[in-house]
Each structure stands twice: as structure tokens, then as C-alpha cells.
C-alpha positions in Angstrom: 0.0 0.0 0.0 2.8 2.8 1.0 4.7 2.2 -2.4 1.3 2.4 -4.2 0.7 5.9 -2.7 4.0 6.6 -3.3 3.9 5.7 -6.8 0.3 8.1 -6.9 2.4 11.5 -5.6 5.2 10.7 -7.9 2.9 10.6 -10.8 1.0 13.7 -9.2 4.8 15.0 -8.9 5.4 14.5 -12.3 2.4 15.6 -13.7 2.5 19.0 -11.7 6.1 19.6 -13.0 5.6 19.2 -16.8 2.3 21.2 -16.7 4.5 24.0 -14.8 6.9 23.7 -17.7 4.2 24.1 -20.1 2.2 27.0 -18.8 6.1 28.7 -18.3 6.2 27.9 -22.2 3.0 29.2 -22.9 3.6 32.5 -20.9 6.7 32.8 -22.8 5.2 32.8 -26.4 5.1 36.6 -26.5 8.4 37.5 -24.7 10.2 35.2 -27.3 8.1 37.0 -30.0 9.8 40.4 -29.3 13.4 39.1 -28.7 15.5 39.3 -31.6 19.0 38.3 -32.6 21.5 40.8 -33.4 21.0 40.0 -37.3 17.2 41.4 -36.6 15.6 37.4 -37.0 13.4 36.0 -34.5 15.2 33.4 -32.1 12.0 31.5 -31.8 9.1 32.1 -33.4 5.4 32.3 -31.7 4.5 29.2 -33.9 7.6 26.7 -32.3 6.7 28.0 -28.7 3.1 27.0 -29.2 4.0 23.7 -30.5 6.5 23.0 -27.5 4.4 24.0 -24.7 1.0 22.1 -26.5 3.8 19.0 -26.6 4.2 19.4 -22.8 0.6 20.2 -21.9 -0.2 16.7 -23.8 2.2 14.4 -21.8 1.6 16.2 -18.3 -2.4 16.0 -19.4 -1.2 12.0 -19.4 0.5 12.1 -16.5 -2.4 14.0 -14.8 -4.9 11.5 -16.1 -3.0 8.9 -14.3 -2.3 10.2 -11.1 -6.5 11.2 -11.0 -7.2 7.3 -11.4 -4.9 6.1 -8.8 -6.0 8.9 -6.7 -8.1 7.3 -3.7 -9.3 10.1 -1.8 -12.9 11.5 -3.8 -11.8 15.5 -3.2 -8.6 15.2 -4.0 -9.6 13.1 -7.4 -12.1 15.7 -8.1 -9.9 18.5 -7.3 -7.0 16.9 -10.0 -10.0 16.6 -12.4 -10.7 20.5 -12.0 -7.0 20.7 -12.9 -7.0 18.3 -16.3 -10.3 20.5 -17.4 -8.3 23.9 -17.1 -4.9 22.6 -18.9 -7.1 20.3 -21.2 -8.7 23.6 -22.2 -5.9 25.5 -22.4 -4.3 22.5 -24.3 -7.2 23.1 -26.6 -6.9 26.8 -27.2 -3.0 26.4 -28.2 -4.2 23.7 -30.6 -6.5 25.6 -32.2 -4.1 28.8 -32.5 -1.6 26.6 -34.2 -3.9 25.2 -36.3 -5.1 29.0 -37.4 -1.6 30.0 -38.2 -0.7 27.0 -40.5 -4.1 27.5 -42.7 -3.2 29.0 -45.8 -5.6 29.4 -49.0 -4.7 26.6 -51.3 -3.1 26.6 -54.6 -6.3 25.7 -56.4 -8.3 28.2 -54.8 -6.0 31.1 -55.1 -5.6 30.2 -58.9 -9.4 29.6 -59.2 -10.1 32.8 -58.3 -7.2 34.9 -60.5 -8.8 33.1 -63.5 -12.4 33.5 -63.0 -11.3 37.3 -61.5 -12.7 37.2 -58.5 
């Protein structure tokens, strides 16, 4: 039972540092937007941040996930479930900011509309 419960906060441990790592990426994104290189080009762009903090969200999500099932105790489970719904969430929202900045009108379409002049 002790290494069980041990096993449980590691997870928990685990989980809470990789989510910390994440939202520090996350609340980065704009800082690294503004700092430049001496030769004027971005050192990281907002795109790459986005991707490496939705990367770190994802596996502490996992980690969360697990530490929530081994979780005993009803108020702290539910209390780790408030927790997954906020980063899940937030998780979501980086996703779907990514996803925005790779669309890009198509080939096809762009031509389409040139020849028909529209």
C-alpha cells in the first residue's frame, strides 16, 4: 500500500512539473516574439513556442490523467479533475491557435479565383 501511494504523488509530482513547464512555455510565447537576434531574426518564433508547450501540456495531461485514477481520496480526485479541465482547455486553445496559423488558401483556390477574377 505505501509504495502504491507513493507511486500516486510521484505521478502527481510528475504531472504538476511538466504542466509547470508548459504554462512557463505558454507564458513565454510573446516574450520570445519580441526578442530578436543581433541580425534582426526572431530566435524563436510564436509558432515553435506554441508547439513545444501544446507537446508538454499533452504528456503532463497524461501524466495528470493517471495520477487522477490512482487517486483514492474522492476531493482530492475531483480536485485533480478540475485541474486536467483547465490545462485540457488550455491545451485546446494552443491547438486551435496553431492550427489558425498554419491555414493558408490553397493553390487551387488562389488560382481559381485569379482566372475566373474574382
Amino acid at each position: 500500500m505505501a509504495q502504491n501511494s507513493s507511486n500516486e504523488n510521484i505521478s502527481l509530482a510528475k504531472a504538476t512539473e511538466i504542466l509547470n513547464r508548459a504554462i512557463i512555455k505558454d507564458n513565454n510565447v510573446n516574450y520570445f516574439q519580441k526578442k530578436h537576434t543581433s541580425n534582426g531574426s526572431k530566435k524563436q518564433t510564436q509558432q515553435q513556442q506554441y508547439e513545444e508547450a501544446l507537446v508538454l501540456y499533452k504528456e503532463g495531461l497524461q501524466s495528470l490523467f493517471v495520477a487522477k485514477k490512482a487517486e483514492k481520496d474522492q476531493a482530492v480526485a475531483k480536485e485533480i479533475g478540475k485541474q486536467l479541465q483547465q490545462h485540457l482547455t488550455r491545451a485546446e486553445q494552443i491547438k486551435e491557435e496553431i492550427s489558425v496559423k498554419h491555414e493558408k488558401p490553397d493553390r487551387w483556390h488562389i488560382g481559381k479565383c485569379f482566372y475566373l477574377n474574382i
